[in-house]
DORO-287631 format. One record per residue (C-alpha): residue number from 1; x, y, z. Coordinates in pm, 1 decimal, decimal comma. Each point is the difference from the previous one (the first is absolute). Layout:
REM residues N
drenti->NUM	xx->X	yy->Y	zz->Z
...
//
This chain:
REM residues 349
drenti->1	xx->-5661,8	yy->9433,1	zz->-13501,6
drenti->2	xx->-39,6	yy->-364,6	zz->-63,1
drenti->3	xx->-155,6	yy->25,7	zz->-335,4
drenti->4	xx->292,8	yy->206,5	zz->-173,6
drenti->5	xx->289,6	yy->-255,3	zz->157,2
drenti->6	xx->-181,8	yy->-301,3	zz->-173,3
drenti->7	xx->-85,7	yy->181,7	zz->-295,7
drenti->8	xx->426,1	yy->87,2	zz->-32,0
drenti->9	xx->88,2	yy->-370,3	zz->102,1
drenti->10	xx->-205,7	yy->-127,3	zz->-248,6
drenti->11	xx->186,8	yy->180,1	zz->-291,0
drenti->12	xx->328,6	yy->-189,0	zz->104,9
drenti->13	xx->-124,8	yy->-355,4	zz->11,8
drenti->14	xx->-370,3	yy->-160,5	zz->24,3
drenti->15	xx->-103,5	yy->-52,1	zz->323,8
drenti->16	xx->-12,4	yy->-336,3	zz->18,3
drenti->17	xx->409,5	yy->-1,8	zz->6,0
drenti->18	xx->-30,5	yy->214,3	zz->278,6
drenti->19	xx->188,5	yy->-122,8	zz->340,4
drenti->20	xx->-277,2	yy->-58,4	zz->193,2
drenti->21	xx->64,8	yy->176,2	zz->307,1
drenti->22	xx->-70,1	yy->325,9	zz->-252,4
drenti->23	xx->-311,5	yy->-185,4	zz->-171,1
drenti->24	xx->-91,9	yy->-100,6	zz->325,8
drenti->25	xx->-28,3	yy->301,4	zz->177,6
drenti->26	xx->-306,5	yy->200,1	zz->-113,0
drenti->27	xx->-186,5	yy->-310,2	zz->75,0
drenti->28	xx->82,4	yy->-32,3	zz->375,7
drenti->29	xx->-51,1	yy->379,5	zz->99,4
drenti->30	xx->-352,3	yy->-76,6	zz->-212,5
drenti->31	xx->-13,9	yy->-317,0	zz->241,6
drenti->32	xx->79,8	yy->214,1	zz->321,6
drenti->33	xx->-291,5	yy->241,6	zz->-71,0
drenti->34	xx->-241,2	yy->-314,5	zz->-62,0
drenti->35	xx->126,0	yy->-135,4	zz->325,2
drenti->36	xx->-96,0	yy->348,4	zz->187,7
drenti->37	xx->-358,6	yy->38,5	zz->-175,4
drenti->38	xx->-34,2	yy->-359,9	zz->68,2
drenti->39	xx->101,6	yy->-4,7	zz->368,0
drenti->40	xx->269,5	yy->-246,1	zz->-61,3
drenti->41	xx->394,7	yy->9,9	zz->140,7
drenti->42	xx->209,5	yy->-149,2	zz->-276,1
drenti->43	xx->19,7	yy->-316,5	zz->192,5
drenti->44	xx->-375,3	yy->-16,1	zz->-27,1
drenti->45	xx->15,2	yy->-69,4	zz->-316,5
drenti->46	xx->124,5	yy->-373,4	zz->39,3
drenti->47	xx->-380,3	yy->-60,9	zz->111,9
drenti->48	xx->-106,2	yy->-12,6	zz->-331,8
drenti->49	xx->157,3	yy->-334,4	zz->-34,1
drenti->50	xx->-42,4	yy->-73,2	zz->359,3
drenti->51	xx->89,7	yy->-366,6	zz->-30,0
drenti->52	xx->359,2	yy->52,0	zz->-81,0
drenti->53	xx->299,6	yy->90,0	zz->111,2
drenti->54	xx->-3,8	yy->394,0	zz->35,9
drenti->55	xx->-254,8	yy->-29,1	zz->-271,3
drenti->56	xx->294,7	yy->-124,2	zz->-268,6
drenti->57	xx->217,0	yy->297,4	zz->-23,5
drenti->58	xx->331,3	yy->-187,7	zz->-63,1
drenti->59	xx->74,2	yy->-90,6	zz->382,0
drenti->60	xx->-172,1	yy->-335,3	zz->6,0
drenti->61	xx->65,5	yy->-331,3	zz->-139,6
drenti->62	xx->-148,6	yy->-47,5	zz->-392,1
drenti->63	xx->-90,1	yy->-345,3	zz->83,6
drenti->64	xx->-216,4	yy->68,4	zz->317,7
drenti->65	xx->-165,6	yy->240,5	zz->-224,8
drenti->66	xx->-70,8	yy->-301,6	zz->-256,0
drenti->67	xx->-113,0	yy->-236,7	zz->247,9
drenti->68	xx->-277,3	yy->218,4	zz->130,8
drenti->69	xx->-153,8	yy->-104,6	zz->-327,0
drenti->70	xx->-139,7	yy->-303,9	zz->-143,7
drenti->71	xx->307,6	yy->-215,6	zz->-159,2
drenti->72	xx->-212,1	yy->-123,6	zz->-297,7
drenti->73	xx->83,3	yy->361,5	zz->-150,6
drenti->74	xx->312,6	yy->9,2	zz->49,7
drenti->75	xx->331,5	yy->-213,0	zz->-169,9
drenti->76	xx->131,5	yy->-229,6	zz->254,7
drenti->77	xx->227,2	yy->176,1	zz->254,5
drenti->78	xx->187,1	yy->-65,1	zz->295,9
drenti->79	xx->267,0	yy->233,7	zz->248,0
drenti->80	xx->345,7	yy->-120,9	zz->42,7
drenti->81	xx->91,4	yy->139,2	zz->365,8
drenti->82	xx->322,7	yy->216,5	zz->22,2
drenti->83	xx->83,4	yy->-207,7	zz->252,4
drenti->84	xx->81,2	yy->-319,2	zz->-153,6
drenti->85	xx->352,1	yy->-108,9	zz->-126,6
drenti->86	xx->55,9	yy->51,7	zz->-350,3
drenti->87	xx->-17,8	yy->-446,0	zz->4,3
drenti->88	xx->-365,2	yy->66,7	zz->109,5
drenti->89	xx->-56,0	yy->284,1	zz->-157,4
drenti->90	xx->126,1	yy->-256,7	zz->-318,1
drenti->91	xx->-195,8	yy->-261,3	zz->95,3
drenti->92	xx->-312,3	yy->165,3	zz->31,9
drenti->93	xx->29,1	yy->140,4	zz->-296,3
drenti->94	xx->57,8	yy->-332,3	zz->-165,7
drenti->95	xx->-280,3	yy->-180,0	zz->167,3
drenti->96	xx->-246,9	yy->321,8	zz->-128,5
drenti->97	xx->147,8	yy->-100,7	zz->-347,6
drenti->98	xx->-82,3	yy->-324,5	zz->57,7
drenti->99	xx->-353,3	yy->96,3	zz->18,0
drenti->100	xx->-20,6	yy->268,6	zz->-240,9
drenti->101	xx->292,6	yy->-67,5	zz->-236,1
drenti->102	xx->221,5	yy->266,2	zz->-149,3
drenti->103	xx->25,5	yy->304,5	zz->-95,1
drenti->104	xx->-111,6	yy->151,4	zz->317,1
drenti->105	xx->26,7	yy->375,3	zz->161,4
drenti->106	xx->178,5	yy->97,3	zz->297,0
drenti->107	xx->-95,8	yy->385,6	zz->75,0
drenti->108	xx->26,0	yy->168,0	zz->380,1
drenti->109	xx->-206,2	yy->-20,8	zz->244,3
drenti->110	xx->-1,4	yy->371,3	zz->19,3
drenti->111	xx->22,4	yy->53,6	zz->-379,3
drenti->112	xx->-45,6	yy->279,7	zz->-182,9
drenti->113	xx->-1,0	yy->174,1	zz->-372,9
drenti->114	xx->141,3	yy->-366,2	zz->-79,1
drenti->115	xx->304,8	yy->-8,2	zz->156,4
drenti->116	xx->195,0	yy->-283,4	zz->121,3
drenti->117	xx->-216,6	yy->-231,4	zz->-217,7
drenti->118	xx->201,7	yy->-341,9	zz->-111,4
drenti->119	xx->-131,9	yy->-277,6	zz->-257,2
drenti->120	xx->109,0	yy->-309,0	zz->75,8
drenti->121	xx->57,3	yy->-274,4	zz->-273,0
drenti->122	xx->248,6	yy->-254,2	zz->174,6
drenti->123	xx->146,8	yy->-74,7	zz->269,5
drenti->124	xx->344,8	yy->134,9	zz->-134,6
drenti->125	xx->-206,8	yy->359,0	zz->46,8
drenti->126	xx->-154,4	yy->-89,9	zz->325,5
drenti->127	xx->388,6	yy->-62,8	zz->107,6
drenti->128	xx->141,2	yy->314,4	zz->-155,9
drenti->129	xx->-335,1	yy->199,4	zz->147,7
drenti->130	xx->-60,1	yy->-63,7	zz->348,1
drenti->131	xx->328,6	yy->138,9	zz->152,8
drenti->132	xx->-111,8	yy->316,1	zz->-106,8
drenti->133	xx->-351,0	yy->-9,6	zz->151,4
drenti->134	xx->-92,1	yy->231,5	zz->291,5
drenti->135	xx->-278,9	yy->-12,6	zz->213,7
drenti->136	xx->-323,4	yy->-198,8	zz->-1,3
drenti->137	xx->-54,1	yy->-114,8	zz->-399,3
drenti->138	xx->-294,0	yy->-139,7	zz->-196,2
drenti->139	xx->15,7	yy->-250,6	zz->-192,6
drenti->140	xx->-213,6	yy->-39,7	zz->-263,6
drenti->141	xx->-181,6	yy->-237,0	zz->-375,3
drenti->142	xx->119,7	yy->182,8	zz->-256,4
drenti->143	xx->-309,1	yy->59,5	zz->-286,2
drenti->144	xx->124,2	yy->26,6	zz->-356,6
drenti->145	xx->-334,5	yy->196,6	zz->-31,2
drenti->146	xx->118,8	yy->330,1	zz->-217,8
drenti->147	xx->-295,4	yy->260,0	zz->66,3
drenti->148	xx->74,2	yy->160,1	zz->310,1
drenti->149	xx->-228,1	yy->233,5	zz->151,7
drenti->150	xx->-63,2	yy->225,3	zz->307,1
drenti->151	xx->-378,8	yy->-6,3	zz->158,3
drenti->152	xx->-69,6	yy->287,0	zz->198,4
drenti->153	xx->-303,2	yy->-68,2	zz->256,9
drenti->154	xx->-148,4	yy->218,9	zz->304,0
drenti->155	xx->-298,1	yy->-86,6	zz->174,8
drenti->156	xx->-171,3	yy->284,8	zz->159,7
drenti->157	xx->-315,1	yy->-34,2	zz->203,0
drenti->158	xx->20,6	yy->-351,4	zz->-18,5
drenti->159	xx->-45,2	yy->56,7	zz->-447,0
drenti->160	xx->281,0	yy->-136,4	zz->-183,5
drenti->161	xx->138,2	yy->148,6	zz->-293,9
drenti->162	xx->286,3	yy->20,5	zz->-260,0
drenti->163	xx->152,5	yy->315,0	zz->-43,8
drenti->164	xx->273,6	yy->-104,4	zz->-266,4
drenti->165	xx->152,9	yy->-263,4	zz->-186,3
drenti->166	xx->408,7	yy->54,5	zz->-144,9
drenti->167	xx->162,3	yy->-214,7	zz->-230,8
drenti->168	xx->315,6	yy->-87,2	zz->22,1
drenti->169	xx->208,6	yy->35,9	zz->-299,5
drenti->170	xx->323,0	yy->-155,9	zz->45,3
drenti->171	xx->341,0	yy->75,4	zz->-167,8
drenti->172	xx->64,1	yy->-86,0	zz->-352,9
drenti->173	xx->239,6	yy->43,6	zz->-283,4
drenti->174	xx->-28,2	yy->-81,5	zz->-381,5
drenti->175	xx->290,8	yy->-176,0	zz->-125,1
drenti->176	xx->183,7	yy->179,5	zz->-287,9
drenti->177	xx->202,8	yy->-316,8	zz->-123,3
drenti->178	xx->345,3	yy->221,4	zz->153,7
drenti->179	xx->-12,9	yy->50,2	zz->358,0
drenti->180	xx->1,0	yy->-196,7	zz->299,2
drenti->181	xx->-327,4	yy->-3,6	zz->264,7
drenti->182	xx->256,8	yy->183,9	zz->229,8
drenti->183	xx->59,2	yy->316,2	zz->-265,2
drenti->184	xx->-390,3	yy->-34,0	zz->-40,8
drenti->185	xx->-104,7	yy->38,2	zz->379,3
drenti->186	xx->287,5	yy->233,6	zz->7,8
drenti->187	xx->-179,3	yy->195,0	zz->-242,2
drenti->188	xx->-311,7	yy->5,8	zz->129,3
drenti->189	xx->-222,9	yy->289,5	zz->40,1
drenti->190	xx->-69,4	yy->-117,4	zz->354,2
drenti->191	xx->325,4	yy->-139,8	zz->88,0
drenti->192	xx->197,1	yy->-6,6	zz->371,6
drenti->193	xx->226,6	yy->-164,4	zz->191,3
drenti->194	xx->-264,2	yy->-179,6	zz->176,3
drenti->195	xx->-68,7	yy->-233,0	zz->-293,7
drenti->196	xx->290,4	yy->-211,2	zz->40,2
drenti->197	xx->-267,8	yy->-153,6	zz->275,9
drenti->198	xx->-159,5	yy->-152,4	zz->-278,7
drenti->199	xx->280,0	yy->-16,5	zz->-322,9
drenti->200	xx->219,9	yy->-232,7	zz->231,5
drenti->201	xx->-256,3	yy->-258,3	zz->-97,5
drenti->202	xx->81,7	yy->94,8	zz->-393,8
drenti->203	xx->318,3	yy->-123,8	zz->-232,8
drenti->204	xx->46,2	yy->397,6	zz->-14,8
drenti->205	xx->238,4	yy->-107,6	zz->-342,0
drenti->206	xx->-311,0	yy->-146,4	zz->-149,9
drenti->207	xx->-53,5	yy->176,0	zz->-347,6
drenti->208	xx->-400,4	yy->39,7	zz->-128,1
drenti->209	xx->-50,7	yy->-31,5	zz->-361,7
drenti->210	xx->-110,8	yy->361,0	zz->-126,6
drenti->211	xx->-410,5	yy->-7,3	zz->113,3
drenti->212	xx->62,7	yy->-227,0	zz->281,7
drenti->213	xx->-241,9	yy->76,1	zz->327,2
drenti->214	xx->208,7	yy->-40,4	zz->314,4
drenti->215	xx->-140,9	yy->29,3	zz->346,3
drenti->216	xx->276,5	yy->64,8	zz->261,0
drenti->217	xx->-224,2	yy->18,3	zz->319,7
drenti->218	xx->-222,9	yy->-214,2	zz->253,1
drenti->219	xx->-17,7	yy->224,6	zz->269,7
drenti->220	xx->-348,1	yy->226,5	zz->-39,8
drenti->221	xx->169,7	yy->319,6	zz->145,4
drenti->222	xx->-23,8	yy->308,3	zz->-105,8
drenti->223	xx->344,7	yy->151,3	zz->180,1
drenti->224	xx->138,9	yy->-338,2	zz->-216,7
drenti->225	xx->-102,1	yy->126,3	zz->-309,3
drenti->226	xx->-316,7	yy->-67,0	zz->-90,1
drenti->227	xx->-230,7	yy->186,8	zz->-150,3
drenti->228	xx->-360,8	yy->66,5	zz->177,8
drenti->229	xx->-294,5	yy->73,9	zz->-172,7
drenti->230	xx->-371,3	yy->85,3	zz->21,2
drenti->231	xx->-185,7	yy->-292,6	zz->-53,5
drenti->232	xx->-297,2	yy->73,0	zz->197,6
drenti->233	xx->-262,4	yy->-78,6	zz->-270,3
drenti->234	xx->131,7	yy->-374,9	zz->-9,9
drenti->235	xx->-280,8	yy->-15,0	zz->324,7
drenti->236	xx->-272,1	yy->-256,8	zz->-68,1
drenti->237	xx->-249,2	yy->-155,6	zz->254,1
drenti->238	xx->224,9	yy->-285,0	zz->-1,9
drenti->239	xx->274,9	yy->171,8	zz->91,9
drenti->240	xx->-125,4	yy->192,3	zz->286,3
drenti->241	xx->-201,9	yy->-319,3	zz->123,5
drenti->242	xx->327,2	yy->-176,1	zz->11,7
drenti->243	xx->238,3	yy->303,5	zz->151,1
drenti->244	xx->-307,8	yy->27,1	zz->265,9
drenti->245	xx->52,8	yy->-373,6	zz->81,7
drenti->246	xx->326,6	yy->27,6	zz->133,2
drenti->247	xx->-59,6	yy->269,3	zz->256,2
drenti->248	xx->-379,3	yy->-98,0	zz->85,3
drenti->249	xx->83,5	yy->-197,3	zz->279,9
drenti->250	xx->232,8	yy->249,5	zz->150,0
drenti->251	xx->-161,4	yy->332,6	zz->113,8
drenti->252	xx->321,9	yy->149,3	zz->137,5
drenti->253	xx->138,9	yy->23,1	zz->-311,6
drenti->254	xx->-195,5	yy->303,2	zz->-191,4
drenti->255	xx->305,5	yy->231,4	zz->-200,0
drenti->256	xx->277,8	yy->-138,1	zz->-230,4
drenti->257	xx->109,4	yy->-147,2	zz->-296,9
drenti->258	xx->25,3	yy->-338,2	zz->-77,3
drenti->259	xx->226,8	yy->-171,8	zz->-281,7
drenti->260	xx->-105,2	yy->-270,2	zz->-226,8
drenti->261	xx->92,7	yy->-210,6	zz->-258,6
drenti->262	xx->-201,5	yy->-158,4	zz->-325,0
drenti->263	xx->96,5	yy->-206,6	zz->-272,6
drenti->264	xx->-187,4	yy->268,9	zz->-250,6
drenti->265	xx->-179,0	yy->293,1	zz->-22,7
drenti->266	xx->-300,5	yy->-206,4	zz->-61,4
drenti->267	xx->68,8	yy->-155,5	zz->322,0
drenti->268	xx->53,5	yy->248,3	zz->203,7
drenti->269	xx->-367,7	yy->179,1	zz->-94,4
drenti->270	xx->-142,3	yy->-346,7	zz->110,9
drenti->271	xx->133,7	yy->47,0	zz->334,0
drenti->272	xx->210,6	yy->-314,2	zz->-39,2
drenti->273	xx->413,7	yy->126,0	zz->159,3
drenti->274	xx->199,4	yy->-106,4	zz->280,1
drenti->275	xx->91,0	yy->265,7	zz->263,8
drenti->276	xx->327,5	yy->109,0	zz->23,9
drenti->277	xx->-48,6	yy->220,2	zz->320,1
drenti->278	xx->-191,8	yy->233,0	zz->151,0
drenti->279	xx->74,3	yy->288,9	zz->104,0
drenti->280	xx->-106,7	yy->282,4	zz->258,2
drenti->281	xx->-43,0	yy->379,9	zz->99,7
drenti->282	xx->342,2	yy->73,2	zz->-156,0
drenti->283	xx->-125,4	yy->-168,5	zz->-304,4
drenti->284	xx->41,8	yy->287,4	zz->-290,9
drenti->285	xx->-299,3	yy->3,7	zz->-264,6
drenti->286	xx->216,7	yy->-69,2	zz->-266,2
drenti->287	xx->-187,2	yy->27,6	zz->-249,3
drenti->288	xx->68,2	yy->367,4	zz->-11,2
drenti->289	xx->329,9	yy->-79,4	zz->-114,9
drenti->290	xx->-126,1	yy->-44,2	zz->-405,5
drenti->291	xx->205,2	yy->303,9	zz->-184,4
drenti->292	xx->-314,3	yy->75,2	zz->-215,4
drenti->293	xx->-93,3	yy->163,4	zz->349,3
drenti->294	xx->183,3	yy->327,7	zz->78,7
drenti->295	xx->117,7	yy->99,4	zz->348,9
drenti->296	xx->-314,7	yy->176,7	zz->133,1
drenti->297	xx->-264,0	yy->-286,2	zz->-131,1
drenti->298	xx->280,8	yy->-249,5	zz->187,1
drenti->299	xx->-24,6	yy->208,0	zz->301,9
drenti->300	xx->-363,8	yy->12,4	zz->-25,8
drenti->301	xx->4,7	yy->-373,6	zz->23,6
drenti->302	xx->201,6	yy->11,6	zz->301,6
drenti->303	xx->-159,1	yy->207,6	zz->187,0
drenti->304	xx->-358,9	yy->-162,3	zz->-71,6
drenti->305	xx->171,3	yy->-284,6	zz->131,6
drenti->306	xx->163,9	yy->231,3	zz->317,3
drenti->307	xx->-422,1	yy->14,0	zz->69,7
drenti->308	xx->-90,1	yy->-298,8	zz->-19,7
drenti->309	xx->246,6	yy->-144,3	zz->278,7
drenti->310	xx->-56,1	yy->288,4	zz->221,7
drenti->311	xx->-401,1	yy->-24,0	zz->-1,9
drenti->312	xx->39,4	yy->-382,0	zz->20,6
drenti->313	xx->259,0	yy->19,7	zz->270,6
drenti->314	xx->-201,2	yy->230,7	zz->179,6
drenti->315	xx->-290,1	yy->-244,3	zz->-53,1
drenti->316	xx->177,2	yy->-237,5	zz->216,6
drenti->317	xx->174,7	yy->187,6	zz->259,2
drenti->318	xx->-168,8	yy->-150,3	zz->298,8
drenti->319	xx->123,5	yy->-328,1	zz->-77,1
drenti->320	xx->319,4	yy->-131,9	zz->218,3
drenti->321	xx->364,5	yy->2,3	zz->-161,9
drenti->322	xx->343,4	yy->-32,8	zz->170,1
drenti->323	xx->177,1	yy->283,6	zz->-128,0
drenti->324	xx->377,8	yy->109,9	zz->48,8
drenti->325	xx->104,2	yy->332,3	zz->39,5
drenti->326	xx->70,7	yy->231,6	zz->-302,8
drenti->327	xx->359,8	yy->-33,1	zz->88,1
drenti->328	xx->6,4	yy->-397,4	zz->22,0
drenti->329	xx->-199,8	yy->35,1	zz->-341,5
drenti->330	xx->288,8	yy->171,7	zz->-129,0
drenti->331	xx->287,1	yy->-155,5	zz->147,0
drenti->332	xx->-138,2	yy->-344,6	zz->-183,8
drenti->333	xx->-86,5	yy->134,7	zz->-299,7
drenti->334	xx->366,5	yy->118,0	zz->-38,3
drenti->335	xx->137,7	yy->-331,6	zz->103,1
drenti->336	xx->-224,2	yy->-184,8	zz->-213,7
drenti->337	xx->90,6	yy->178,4	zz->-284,2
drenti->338	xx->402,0	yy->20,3	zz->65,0
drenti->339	xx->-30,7	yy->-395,7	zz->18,6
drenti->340	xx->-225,1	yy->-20,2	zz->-299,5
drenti->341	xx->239,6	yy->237,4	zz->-214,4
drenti->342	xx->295,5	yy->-201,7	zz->137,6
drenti->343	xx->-124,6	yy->-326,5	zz->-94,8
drenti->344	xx->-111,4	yy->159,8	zz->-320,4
drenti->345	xx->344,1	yy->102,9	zz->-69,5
drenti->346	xx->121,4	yy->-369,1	zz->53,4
drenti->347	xx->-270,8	yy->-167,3	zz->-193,2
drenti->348	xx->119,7	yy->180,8	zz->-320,5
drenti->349	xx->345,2	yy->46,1	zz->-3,1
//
């Protein structure tokens, strides 16, 4: 039954334009059936990262996930509190500037697909920005660094591995000497209302001379559009020796994906980036995204991957989480992402 639905949704668009509740699906029924030959309850599944927060699933806070790790990896970040004024909140801000220096990042606490992500330049934006915050917000250096990649590491049986590497391909438009970088984006193959996130930031009346490159985007998402692809075969000793550093020290971290920055291809093959952020068992192997892959080899990706966390999970079942119910799960997964796609909605209007 499954196989003739996909094979009719992927004659009206490819599938990774999909909404993802429909892309999603196959994968979590293929999840279920690891859970039961595994032993697992769906909840059990957190164990695999055992060290965080349900495991990372989108419930926690993104910064307690980063500080489990050593900072050395990672660009300087800090967590403005929800409950400071929006003076503090300003302040604090400021004096993290003061340090760091502008452009810096604010993104949610609870962020996800790159929503309700803010670059900060001044402190006219800071003022025009922080009224619309919500919730618990990282702040966070900027890297002009332009190759963007995601890592995607399991450790099972105490072996690490990589089990994919995307690139992130962010949108551009060639200049034609006529129209404006708003008629461009406009234009664009890949093109939503989402991107004013990241055009706002653009004089959208600018006009490229005809051959002109133009990248639009910083924000590495996917749902944002950029484009993922396979880049697996970019793995070198000195990459995995370096992604293996950042988790070595933590053995309750052992499924998920985590993004990086380098200043080159070159770079990144040394194993020299800055992490972004890590994340956990939700953490999609996007690297099955590439459109040279069609929908089965995608899903064959994903559910490889729906194997790995169950067996690894199941590896670490015995150790001792604090779990809320299925229906607490729920209840803040749905406010979590009603405030995200609120704040979203503020951030780029």
């Amino acid at each position: 039954m499954i196989k003739p639905f996909l094979v009719k949704l992927s004659l009206i668009k490819p599938y990774e334009f999909w909404n993802p509740r429909i892309f999603e699906a196959p994968f979590y029924v293929y999840l279920g059936l690891q859970c039961l030959i595994s032993g697992l309850s769906i909840k059990g599944l957190a164990k695999a990262n055992y060290c965080m927060d349900h495991g990372e699933i989108g419930i926690g806070s993104k910064y307690e996930s980063q500080m489990l790790f050593d900072q050395q990896y990672f660009l300087p970040t800090s967590l403005v509190k929800a409950t400071l004024s929006d003076t503090q909140k300003h302040q604090f801000i400021l004096n993290f500037v003061a340090a760091h220096s502008y452009p810096v990042i604010l993104k949610s606490d609870v962020g996800c697909v790159g929503k309700g992500i803010v670059k900060i330049s001044s402190e006219a934006d800071l003022d025009k920005k922080i009224p619309l915050l919500l919730g618990d917000y990282i702040v966070q250096k900027f890297t002009p660094y332009p190759y963007e990649c995601g890592i995607f590491y399991i450790r099972e049986n105490g072996v690490p591995s990589i089990t994919g590497i995307n690139k992130k391909h962010f949108p551009t438009v060639i200049g034609n000497g006529k129209d404006n970088l708003s008629s461009l984006a406009k234009n664009h193959q890949r093109y939503t209302h989402h991107w004013q996130s990241f055009l706002q930031y653009l004089d959208q009346s600018l006009v490229p001379i005809d051959g002109e490159s133009v990248r639009l985007s910083f924000i590495g998402s996917h749902t944002l559009g950029c484009m993922f692809t396979d880049d697996s075969h970019l793995l070198t000793p000195e990459l995995e020796r370096a992604t293996f550093e950042v988790f070595v020290d933590q053995p309750g971290f052992n499924f998920g994906r985590v993004d990086v920055k380098a200043e080159s291809e070159a770079a990144f093959k040394a194993g020299k980036f800055v992490v972004i952020e890590v994340n956990g068992v939700a953490s999609l192997p996007t690297h099955m995204f590439d459109p040279k892959f069609n929908v089965f080899q995608a899903y064959k990706i994903f559910f490889e991957h729906a194997k790995y966390l169950a067996r690894i999970a199941s590896e670490h079942k015995k150790q001792a989480m604090n779990l809320l119910t299925y229906k607490q799960i729920l209840e803040k997964v749905k406010n979590n992402q009603q405030m995200l796609d609120k704040v979203h909605n503020q951030l780029k209007s």
